[in-house]
C-alpha positions as CSV (number, residue, x, y, z in Angstrom):
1,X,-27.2,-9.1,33.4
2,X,-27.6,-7.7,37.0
3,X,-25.5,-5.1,37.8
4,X,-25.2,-2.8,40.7
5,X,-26.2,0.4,41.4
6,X,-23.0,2.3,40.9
7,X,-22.3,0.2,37.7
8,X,-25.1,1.3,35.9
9,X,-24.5,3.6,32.9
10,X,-27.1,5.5,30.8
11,X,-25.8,5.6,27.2
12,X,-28.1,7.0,24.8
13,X,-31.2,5.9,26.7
14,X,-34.2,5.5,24.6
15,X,-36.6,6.4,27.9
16,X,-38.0,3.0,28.5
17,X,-38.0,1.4,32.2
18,X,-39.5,-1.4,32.8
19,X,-40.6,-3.1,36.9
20,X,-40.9,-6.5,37.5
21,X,-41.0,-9.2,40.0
22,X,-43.8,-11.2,42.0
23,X,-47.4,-10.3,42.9
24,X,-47.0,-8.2,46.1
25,X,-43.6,-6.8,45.6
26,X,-44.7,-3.3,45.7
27,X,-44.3,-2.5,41.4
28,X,-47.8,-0.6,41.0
29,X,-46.9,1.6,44.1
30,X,-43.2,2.6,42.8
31,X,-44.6,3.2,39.5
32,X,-47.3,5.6,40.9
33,X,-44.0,7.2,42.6
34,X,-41.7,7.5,39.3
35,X,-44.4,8.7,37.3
36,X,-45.2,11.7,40.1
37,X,-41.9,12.2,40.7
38,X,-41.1,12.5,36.5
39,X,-44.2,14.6,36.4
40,X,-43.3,17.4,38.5
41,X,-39.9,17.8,36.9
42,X,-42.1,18.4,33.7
43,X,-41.2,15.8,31.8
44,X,-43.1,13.5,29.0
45,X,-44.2,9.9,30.8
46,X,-46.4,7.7,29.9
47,X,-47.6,4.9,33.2
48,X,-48.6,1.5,31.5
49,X,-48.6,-2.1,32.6
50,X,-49.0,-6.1,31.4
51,X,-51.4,-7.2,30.7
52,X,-54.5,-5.1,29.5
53,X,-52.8,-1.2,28.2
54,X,-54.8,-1.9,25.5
55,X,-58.2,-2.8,24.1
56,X,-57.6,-6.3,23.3
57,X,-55.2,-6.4,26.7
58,X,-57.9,-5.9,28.7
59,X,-59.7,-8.7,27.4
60,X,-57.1,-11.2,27.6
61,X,-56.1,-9.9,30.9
62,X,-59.5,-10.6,32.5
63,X,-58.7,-14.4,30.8
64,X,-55.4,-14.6,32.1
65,X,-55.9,-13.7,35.4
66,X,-59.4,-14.4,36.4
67,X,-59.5,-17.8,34.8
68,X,-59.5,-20.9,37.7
69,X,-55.8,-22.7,37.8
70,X,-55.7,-25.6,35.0
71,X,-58.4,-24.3,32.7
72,X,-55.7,-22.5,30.1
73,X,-53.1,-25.0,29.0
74,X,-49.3,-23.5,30.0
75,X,-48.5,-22.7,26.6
76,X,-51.5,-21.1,25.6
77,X,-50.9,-18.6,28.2
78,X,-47.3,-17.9,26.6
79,X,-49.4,-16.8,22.7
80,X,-52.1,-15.1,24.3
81,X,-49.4,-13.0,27.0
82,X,-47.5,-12.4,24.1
83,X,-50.3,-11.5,21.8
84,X,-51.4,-8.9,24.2
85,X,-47.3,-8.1,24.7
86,X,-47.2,-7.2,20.8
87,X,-50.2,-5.0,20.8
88,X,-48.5,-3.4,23.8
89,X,-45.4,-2.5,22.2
90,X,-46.9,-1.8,18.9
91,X,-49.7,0.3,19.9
92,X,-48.7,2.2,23.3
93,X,-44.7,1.7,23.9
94,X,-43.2,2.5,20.8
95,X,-45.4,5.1,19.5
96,X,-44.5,7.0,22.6
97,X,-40.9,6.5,23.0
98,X,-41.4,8.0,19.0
99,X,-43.0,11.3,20.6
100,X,-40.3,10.9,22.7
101,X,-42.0,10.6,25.8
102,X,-40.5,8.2,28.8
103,X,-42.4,5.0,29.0
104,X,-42.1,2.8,32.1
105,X,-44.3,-0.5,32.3
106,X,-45.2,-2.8,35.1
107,X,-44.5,-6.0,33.9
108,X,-42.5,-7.0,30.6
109,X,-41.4,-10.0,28.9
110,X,-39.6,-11.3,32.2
111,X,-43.1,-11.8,34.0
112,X,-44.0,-14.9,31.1
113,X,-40.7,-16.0,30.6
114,X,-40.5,-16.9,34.6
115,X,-44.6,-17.6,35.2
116,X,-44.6,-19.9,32.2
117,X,-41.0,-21.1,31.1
118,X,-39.5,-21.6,34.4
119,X,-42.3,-21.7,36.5
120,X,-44.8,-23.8,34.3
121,X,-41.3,-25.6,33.1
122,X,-42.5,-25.1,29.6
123,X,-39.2,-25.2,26.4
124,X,-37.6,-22.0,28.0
125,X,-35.8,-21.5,24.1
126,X,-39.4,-21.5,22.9
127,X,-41.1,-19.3,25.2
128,X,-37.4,-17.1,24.6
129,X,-38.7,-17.1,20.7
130,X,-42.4,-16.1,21.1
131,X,-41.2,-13.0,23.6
132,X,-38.5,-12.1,20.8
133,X,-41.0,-12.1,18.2
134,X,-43.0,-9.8,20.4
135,X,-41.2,-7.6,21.4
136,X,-39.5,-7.2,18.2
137,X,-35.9,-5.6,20.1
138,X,-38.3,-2.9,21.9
139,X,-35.6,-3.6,25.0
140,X,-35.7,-1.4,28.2
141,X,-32.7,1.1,29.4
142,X,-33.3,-0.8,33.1
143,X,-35.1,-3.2,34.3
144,X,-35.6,-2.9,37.9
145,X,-36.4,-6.5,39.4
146,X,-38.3,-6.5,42.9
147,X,-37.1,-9.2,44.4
148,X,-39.7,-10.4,47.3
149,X,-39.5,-13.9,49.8
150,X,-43.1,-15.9,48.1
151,X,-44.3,-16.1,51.5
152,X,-44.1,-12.3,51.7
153,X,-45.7,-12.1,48.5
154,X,-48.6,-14.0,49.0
155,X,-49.3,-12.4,52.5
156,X,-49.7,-8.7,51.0
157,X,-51.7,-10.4,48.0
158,X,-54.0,-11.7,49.9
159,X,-54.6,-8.3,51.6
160,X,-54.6,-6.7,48.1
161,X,-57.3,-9.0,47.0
162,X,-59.7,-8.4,50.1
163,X,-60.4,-4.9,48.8
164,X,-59.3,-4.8,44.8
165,X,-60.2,-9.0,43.7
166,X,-58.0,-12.0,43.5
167,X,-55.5,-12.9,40.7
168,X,-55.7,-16.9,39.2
169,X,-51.6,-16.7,39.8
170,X,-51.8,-16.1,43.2
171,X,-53.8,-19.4,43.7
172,X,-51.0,-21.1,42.8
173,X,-49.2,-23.4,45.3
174,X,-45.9,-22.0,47.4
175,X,-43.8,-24.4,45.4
176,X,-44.9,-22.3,42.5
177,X,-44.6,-18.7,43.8
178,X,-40.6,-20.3,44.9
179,X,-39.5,-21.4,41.2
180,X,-41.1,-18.4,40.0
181,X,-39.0,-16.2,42.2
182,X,-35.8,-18.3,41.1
183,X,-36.9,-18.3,37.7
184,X,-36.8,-14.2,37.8
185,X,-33.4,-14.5,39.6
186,X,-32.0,-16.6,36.8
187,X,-33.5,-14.2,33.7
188,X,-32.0,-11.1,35.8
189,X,-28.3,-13.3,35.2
190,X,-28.5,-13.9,31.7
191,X,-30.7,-11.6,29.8
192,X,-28.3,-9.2,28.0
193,X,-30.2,-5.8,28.9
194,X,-29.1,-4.5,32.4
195,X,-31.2,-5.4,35.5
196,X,-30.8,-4.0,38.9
197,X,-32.3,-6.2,41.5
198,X,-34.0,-5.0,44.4
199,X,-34.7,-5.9,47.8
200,X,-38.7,-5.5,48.5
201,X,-38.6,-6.7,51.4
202,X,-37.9,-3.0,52.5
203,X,-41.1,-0.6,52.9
204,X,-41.9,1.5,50.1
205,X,-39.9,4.6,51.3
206,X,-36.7,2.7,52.3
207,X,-37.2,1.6,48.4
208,X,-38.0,5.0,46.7
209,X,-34.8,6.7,48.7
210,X,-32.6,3.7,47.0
211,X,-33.8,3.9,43.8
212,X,-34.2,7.8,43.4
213,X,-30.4,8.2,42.9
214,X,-30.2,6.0,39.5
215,X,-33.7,7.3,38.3
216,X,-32.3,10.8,38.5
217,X,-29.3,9.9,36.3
218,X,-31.7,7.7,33.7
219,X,-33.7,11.2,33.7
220,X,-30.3,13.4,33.2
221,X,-29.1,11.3,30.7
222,X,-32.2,11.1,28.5
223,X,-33.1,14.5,28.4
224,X,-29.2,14.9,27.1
225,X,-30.4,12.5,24.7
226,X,-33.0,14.8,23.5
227,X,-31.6,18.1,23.5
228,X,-29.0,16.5,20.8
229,X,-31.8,15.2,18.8
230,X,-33.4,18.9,18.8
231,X,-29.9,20.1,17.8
232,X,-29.6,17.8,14.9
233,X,-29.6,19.3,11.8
């Protein structure tokens, strides 16, 4: 569900943020900024991203994304996003939320859910059943959607990819990069976890001074969390 900035309410939060949105939207940069930002307050965070935190991630990750467009069938991609996905959560997100670190991931279950079941138009029920099954409830407090115009998008990725490669998605035609950005939009209105989306069209500071505010309260709130758990008998 999206909701607004001053609707948002931390209740309990287990310490898991999650960005999302299309290629060029600015998520790697902000994350670099939380995780800084968390850092010198002290606290427990753990960086990570989809697909390729782990061993096996980073081999279906260099399939994924350096494969030409057309050579992995649509729903293929779905199992072998959401076989990396599981490892993920298994393996790196819920262990640490478990040492009670703060975990925030770029990219989630939203990225296949619009790349393959809106975008690709694959069964969006199905593709809703294979990310439910791995993710197995591991929701996030927030998910912060970066919400970027395709043509945008595509301009910064194709700086990106002059200096750090090219990714198989961003070969994709305009047409795509557009239903992927509705697909997002319409995920943000329905999924049940809160989603606050964001206008990255701004530059990077204009976006760090908006979102500071709410991070601080996520922050508050779950080391409140914490202390309670410590005083637990």
């Amino acid at each position: 569900m999206i909701v607004q900035p001053e609707d948002i309410i931390f209740e309990k939060p287990r310490g898991f943020l999650v960005l999302d949105g299309a290629n060029g939207a600015g998520k790697t940069t902000l994350m670099h900024k939380l995780v800084e930002h968390l850092r010198r307050q002290s606290l427990p965070v753990l960086a990570t991203r989809e697909p390729g935190s782990t061993k096996l991630g980073q081999t279906l990750r260099k399939i994924l994304l350096e494969s030409e467009p057309d050579t992995v069938a649509p729903l293929t991609e779905v199992f072998l996003f959401a076989a990396d996905r599981h490892n993920h959560v298994q393996k790196i997100i819920q262990p640490a939320l478990a040492r009670r670190e703060m975990v925030i991931s770029d990219r989630y279950y939203y990225s296949t859910a619009a790349f393959q079941g809106y975008d690709r138009m694959l069964d969006l029920h199905a593709v809703s059943t294979i990310n439910s099954l791995a993710i197995n409830g591991c929701l996030p407090d927030l998910l912060i959607l970066l919400d970027l115009d395709p043509e945008e998008g595509l301009r910064r990725t194709k700086l990106r990819a002059e200096s750090e490669g090219k990714d198989g998605f961003e070969s994709e035609s305009i047409d795509f990069h557009h239903r992927l950005r509705q697909g997002f939009i319409e995920l943000a209105r329905t999924c049940a976890e809160p989603v606050w989306v964001v206008d990255a069209e701004q530059t990077p500071d204009s976006i760090w001074r908006q979102i500071l505010p709410i991070i601080e309260r996520w922050s508050a709130a779950f080391q409140e969390v914490q202390r309670n758990c410590g005083e637990a008998p």
